[in-house]
Each structure stands twice: as structure tokens, then as C-alpha cells.
C-alpha positions as CSV (number, residue, x, y, z in Angstrom):
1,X,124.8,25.2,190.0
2,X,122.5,28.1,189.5
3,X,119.9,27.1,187.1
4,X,119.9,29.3,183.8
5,X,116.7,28.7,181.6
6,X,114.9,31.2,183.6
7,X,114.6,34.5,182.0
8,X,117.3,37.0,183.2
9,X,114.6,39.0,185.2
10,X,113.9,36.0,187.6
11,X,117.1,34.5,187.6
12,X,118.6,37.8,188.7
13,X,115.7,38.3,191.3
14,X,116.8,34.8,192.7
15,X,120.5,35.1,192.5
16,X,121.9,38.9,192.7
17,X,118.7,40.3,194.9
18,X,118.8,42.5,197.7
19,X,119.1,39.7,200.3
20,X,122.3,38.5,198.5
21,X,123.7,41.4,198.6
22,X,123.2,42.5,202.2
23,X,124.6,39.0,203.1
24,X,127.8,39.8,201.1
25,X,128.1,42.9,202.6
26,X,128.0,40.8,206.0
27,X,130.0,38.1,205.0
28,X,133.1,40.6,204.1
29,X,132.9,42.9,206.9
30,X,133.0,39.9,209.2
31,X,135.4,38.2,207.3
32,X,137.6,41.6,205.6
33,X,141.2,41.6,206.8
34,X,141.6,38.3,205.1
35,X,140.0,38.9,201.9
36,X,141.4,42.0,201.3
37,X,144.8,40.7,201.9
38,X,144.0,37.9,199.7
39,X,142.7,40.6,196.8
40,X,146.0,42.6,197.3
41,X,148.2,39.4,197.0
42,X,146.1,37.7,194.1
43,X,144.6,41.1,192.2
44,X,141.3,40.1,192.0
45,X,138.6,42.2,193.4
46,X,137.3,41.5,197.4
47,X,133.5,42.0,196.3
48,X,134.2,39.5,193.2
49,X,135.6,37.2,195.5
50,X,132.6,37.3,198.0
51,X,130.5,37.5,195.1
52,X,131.1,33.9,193.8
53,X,130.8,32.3,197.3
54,X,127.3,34.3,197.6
55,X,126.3,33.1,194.2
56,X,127.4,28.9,195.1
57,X,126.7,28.3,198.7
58,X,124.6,32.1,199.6
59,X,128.3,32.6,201.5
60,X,128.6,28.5,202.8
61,X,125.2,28.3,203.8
62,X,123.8,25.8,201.6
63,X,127.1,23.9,200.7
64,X,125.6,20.2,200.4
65,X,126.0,17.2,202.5
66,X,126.3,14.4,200.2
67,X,129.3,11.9,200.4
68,X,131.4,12.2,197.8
69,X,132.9,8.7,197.7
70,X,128.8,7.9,197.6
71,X,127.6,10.0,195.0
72,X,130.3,10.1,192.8
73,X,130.9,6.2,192.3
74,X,127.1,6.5,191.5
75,X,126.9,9.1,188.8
76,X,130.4,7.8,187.6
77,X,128.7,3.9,187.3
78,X,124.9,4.5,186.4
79,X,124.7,8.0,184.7
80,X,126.0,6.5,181.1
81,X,125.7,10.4,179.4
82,X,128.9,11.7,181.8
83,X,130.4,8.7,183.1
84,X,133.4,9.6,181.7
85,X,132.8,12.6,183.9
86,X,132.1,11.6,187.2
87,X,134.8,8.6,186.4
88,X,137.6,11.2,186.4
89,X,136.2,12.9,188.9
90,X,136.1,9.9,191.6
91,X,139.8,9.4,190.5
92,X,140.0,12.9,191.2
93,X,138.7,12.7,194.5
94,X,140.8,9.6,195.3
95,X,144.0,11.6,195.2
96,X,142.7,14.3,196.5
97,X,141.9,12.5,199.8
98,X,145.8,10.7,199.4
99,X,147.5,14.8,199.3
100,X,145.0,16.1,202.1
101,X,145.5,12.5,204.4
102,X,141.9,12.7,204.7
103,X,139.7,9.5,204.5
104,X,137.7,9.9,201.4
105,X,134.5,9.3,203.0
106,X,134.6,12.4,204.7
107,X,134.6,14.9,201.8
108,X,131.1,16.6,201.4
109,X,129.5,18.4,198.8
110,X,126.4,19.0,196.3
111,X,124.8,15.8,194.7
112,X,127.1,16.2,191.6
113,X,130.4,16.4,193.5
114,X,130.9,20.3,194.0
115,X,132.6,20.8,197.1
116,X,132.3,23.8,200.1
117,X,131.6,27.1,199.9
118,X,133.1,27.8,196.4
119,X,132.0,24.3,194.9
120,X,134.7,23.3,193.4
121,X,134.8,19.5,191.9
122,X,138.2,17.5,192.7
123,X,139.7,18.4,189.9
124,X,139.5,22.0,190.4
125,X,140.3,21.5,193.8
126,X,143.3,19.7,193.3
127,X,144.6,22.8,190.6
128,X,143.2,25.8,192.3
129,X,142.3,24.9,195.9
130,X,144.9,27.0,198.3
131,X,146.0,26.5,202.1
132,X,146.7,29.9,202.5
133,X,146.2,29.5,206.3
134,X,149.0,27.1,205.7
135,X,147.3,24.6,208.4
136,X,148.7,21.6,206.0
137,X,144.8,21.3,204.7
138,X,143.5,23.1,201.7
139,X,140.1,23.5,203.6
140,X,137.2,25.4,201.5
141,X,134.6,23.8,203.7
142,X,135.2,26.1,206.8
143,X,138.6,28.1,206.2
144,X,137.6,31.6,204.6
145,X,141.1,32.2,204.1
146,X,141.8,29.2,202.2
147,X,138.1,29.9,200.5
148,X,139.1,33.2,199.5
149,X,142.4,32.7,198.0
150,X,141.2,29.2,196.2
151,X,138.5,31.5,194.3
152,X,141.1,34.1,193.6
153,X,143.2,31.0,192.4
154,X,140.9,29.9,190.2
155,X,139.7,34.0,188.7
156,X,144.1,34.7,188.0
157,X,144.8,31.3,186.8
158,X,141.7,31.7,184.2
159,X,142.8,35.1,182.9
160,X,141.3,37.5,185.2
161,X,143.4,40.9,185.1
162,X,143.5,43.5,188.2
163,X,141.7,46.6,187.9
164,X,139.6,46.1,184.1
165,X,135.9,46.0,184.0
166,X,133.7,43.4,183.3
167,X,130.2,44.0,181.6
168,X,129.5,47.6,179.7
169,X,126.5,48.4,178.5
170,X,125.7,49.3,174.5
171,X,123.2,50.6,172.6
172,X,122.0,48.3,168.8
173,X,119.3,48.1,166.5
174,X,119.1,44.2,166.3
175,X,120.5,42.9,162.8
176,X,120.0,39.3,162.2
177,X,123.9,39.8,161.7
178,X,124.1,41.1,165.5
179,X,121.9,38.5,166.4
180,X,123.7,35.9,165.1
181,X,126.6,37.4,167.0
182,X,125.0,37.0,170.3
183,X,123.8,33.3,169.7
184,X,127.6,32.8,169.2
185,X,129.1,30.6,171.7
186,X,130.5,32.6,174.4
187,X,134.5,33.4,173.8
188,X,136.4,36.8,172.9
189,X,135.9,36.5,169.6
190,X,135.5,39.9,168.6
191,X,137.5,43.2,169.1
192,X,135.6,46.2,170.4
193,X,136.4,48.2,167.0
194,X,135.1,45.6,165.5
195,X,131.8,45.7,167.4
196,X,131.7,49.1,166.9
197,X,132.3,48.9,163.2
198,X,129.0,46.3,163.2
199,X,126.8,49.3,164.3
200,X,127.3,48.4,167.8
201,X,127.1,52.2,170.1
202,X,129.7,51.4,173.3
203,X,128.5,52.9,175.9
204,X,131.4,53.8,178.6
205,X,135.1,54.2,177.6
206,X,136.8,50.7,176.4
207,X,140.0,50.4,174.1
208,X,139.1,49.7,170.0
209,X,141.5,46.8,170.6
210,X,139.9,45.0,173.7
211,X,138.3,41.7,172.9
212,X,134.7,41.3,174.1
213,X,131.4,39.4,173.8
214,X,128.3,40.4,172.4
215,X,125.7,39.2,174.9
216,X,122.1,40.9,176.0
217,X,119.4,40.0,179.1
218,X,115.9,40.3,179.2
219,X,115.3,42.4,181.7
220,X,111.2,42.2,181.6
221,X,109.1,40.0,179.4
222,X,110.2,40.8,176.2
223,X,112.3,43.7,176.6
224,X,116.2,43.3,176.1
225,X,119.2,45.2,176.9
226,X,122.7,44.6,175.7
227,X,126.2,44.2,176.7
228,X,129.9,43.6,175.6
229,X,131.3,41.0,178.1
230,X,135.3,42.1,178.4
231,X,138.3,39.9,179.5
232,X,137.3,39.8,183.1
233,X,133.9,38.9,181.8
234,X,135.5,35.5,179.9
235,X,137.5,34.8,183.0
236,X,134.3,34.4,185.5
237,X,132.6,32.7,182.7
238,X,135.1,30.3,182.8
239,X,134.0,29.4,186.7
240,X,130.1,28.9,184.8
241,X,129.7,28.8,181.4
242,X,126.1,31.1,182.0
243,X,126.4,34.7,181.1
244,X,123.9,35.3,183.6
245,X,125.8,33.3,186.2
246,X,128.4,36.3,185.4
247,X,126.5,39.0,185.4
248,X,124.5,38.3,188.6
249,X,128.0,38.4,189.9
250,X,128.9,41.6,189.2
251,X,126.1,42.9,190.1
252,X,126.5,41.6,193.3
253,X,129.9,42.3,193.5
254,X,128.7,45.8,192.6
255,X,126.6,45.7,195.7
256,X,129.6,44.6,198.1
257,X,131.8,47.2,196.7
258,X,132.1,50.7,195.3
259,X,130.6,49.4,192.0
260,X,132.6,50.1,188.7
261,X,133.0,46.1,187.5
């Protein structure tokens, strides 16, 4: 997964650049019938969609090509801090391999056990992986379709609701009490009247009685800005607990599409 102690700045610069973008904008035109039929069916946004593989596997490129049914056994055996973990997930990946009739040694992925272009571990796979090609194989190593709708899968089942926004910006004068706020641990915790009633300026149109997070993102050394994280926020966050895994894709999601998320 995307590394988040970096700064927001770099980590941005890394994951949402330029170059990410132009390859999502590539990766959808080449690949758009499909994905937007898969948006239509499942509600979630194309460019979020394209944004997430971008953001794993920069659109399946750098997908991993360890053995699962090597690594796993090994993290599961001599990595005593998640054993439990990995354990589950090598059971996982056991009856993954039974539903798919696919020898388990020939499941790749990253180091850690996260699978094709969305890198998804077996037990997401096994709740949220889709054959919507409907070839009998729920392939999200080389099947865009069943790539595309697995990731949509995964956004719906976690809460994601068509057409709302994800990120707004606001305006504060940083409180220890809205500071303390923001170190919260991410969930929607608070309503936006709430937020608003804690001095916090909103600064696009949102409901009173939306829920939202209170998050901010240094955007140079030392200088922050500052968000409200809404539903559809919480739902991607769900994918990566890192706010700025979710906000580097929006913004590249932004990039792919006619912005607005």
C-alpha cells in the first residue's frame, strides 16, 4: 500500500501527480464502454473507479509477482505481530483457490498478499471480487471488467452513495478543541451543523445534517489547509485507512473526470 508518513505535499506529488493522471485518462478511454457500464449498474463514479486501480497497481502495472501460497504461509508462520492475520488470510486464499478451481500456487500478488490490479487480499476477494464477464473466474489480474465492477463492489457494499461529493474545503482558526477534532480517529463522527457550530466556515453547499470528518493536509512545509471528509469520503477510507490515500484519489478522479468529487 501507498506509504503515508510522508507529508501530504510529497505524497500527493507521488501518488495523484500529473503522470497518474494522464495514465487514468488512458486507461479509461481505452478501457470506457465497460466502466461506464459498470458505473451505471453499480453507481459509483468511472473516474473513482479508475482512480483506485491508478492509486494500487498505476492501472495493473506494478501488480506484484509474489506467490501467494509462498508468502502468505510465511508471514502467517514467522511474523508473530499479525500472524493471526496472514493465518486467516492463507485460509482465505485456500478457499479461494477451491471456488475459482485454480491451484493455489498460481495466485500472485504484492509481498503482503494483495492481489491484481485492485489489490485486494483473499478475503476481500472472496466478498467483493465480481465475474462480471461471467467467464466462471472472478479475474482482477487481467479482466478489467471483472476489475472494475470488484472495485465498485467493494465502494457500494462500504457505503458509497451515487452522485454526493467527497472532500469540501473549509475555512478555521485552529482551536486546540478543533485540533483535537482532527487527531480523532477517522469515522463520521460529527454532523456538519455541528462543525459549523465549532467555528468551522464550510466552504461549498453541504446539508447541516450530513455527517463528516474534520481532516487537514500540509500542503507546503508548514502550511495547512482543511477539509470535511463526507460519506463518500468514509466509504473510500474504508478501502485505506489514510486520508491521504483518499484524497489523492479524488483528486485523481478529479483529473479523469469533470471534477466535482
Amino acid at each position: 500500500k501507498a506509504g503515508t508518513s510522508r507529508p501530504w505535499y510529497e505524497f500527493q506529488k507521488g501518488n495523484a501527480g500529473a503522470a497518474k493522471i494522464a495514465d487514468g485518462r488512458n486507461f479509461y478511454m481505452k478501457n470506457r464502454q465497460v466502466i461506464d457500464q459498470v458505473a451505471r449498474e453499480y453507481g459509483v463514479p468511472a473516474e473513482v473507479i479508475v482512480a483506485i486501480v491508478g492509486i494500487e497497481t498505476n492501472y495493473g502495472r506494478n501488480m506484484g509477482s509474489f506467490r501467494l501460497a509462498d508468502s502468505l504461509p510465511t508471514l502467517a508462520f514467522d511474523y508473530p505481530r499479525r500472524a493471526d492475520f496472514f493465518r486467516k488470510e492463507l485460509h482465505e486464499l485456500l478457499l479461494m483457490s477451491k471456488e475459482e478451481n485454480q491451484d493455489p500456487f498460481w495466485f500472485t500478488g504484492s509481498y503482503a498478499g494483495a492481489m491484481g490490479m485492485p489489490q485486494f487480499m483473499p478475503s476481500s476477494y472472496r466478498k467483493w471480487a465480481v465475474d462480471y464477464d461471467r467467464d466462471g473466474h472472478r479475474n482482477i489480474w487481467g479482466s478489467v471488467p471483472d476489475v472494475a465492477a470488484s472495485v465498485a463492489n467493494y465502494l457500494k457494499s462500504h457505503g458509497w452513495k451515487t452522485g454526493g461529493k467527497m472532500v469540501i474545503p473549509v475555512l478555521l482558526t485552529p482551536t486546540p478543541k478543533l485540533e483535537a477534532v482532527i487527531e480523532e480517529k477517522t469515522e463520521l463522527k460529527y454532523t456538519v451543523g455541528q462543525l459549523r457550530r465549532m467555528g468551522v466556515e464550510i466552504q461549498e453547499p453541504v446539508a447541516d445534517h450530513e455527517r463528516a470528518v474534520l481532516f487537514k493536509l500540509e500542503v507546503s512545509p508548514g502550511l495547512y489547509e482543511y477539509y470535511i471528509g463526507l460519506n463518500n469520503f468514509y466509504a473510500v477510507w474504508q478501502y485505506n485507512h489514510s486520508r491521504m490515500y483518499v484524497t489523492a484519489v479524488r483528486d485523481i478522479a478529479n483529473g479523469v473526470g469533470s471534477g466535482g468529487l
